[in-house]
C-alpha positions as CSV (number, residue, x, y, z in Angstrom):
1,X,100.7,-98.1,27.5
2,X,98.8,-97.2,24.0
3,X,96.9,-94.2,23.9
4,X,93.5,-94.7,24.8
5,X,91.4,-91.6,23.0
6,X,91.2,-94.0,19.5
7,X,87.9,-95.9,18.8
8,X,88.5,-99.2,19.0
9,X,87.6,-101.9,21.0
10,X,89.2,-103.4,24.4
11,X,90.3,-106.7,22.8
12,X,91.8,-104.6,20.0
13,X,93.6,-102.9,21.9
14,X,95.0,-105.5,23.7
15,X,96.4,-106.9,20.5
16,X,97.7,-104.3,19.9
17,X,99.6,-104.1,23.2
18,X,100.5,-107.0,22.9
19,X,102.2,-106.1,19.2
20,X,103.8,-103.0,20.9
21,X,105.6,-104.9,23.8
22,X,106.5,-108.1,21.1
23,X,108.2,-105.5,18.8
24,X,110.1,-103.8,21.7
25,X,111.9,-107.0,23.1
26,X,112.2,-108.3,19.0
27,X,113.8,-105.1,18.0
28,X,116.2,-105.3,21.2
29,X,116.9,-108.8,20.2
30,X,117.4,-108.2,16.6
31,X,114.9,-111.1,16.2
32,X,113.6,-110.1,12.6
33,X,111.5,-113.3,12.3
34,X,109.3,-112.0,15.0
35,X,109.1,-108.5,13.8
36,X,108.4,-109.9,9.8
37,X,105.3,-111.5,12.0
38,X,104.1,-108.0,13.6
39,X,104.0,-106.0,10.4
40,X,101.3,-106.0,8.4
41,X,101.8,-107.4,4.9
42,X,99.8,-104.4,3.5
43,X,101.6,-102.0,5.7
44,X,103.2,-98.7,4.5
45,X,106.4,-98.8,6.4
46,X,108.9,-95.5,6.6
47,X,107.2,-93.6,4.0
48,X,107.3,-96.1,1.3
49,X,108.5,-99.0,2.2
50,X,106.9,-102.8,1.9
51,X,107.2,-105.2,4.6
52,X,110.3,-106.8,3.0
53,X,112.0,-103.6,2.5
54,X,111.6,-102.2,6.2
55,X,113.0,-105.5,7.6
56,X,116.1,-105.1,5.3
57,X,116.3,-101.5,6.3
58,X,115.9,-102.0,9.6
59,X,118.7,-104.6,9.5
60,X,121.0,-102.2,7.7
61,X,120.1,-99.6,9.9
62,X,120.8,-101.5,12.9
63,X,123.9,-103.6,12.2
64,X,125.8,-101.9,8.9
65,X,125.8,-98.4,9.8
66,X,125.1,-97.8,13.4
67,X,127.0,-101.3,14.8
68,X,124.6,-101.5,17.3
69,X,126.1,-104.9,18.2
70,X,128.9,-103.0,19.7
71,X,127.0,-100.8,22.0
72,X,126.7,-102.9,25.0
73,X,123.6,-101.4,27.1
74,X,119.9,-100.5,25.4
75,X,117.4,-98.4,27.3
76,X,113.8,-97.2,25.9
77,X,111.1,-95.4,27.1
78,X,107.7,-94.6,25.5
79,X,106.1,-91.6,24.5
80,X,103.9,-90.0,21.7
81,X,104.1,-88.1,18.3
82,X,103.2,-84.7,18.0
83,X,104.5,-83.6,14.5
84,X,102.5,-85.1,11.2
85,X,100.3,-87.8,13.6
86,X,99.8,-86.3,17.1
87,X,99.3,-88.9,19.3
88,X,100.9,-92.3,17.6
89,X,102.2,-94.2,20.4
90,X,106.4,-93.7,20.3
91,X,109.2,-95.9,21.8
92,X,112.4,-94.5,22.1
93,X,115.4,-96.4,21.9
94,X,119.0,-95.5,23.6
95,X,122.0,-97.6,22.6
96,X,124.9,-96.7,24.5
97,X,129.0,-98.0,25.2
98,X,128.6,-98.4,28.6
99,X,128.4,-100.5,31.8
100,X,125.6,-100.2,33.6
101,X,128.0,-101.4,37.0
102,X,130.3,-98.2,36.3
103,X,127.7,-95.9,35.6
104,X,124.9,-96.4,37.7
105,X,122.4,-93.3,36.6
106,X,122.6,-94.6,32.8
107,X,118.4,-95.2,33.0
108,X,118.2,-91.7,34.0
109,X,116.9,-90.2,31.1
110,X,113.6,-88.1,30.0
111,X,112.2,-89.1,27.1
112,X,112.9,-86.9,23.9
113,X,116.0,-85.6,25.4
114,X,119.1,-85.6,23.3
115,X,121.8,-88.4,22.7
116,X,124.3,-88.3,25.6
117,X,127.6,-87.7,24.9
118,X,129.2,-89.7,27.5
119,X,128.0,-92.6,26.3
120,X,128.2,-92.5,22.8
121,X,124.6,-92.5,22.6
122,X,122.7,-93.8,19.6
123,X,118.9,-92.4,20.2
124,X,116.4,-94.2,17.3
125,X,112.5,-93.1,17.9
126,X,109.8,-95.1,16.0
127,X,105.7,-94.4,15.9
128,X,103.4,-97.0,15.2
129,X,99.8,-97.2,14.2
130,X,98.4,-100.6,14.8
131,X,95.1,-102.3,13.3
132,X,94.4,-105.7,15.2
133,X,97.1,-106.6,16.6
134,X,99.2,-105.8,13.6
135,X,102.1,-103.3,12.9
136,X,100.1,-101.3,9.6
137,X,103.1,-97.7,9.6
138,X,106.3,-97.2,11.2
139,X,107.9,-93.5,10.8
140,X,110.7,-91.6,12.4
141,X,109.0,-88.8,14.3
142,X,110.0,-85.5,14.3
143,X,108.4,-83.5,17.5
144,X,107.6,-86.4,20.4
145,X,106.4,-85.5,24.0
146,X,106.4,-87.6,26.6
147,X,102.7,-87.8,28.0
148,X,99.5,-86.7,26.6
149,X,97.8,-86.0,30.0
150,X,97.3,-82.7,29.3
151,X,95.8,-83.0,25.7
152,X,93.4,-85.7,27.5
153,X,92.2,-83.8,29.9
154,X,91.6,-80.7,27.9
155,X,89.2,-82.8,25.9
């Protein structure tokens, strides 16, 4: 679930929700058509990157240099950021070469934990920020946590 503490409204956060669980399943799918329709045209993706360029990157990324059409089983868990943007809502991605029949524990994973080695796993972490209902940044996050309970609390 999207972080809550932002100032926006209940319907805009829904969109947004909505955008978060469409690019999950697009990204899983490699269904760029779908994810050209959640980023913002105006968006600032990975630093500086247009629309147009993140898709290609993302493509290249994806299927030229990591193969992930060869790694058979993908896992993914959400989070948050707490390097440049505390908070941005995180989703973690784990591509593995495995069979989830031979190894039964492969969803046994906490989130920000390292690649495993067993599985020749390919970890990719992306944070969003959103603005109704539409991607407006992706990043690569450097420091991620798994829950911002405590943060909420201590507010």
């Amino acid at each position: 679930m999207l972080q809550e503490i932002s100032k926006i409204t209940t319907e805009e956060q829904k969109k947004n929700e909505f955008a978060l669980n469409q690019f999950r399943y697009s990204f899983l799918a490699g269904n760029f058509e779908q994810l050209e329709e959640l980023l913002d045209p105006k968006g600032v993706f990975f630093k500086r990157m247009n629309k147009t360029r993140a898709l290609a990157h993302f493509h290249k990324f994806l299927f030229s240099e990591h193969k992930i059409g060869n790694r058979l089983w993908p896992e993914f868990k959400d989070g948050y950021s707490m390097d440049e943007f505390p908070g941005e809502h995180v989703i973690e991605f784990r591509f593995m070469e495995t069979d989830p029949f031979t190894h039964p524990d492969v969803d046994q994973f906490e989130f920000g934990s390292a690649p495993r080695k067993e599985f020749n796993e390919l970890v990719i972490r992306i944070a969003f920020q959103f603005k109704n209902g539409k991607i407006i940044r992706l990043r690569f996050p450097k420091r991620v946590i798994k829950s911002i309970e405590t943060f909420i609390h201590q507010n």
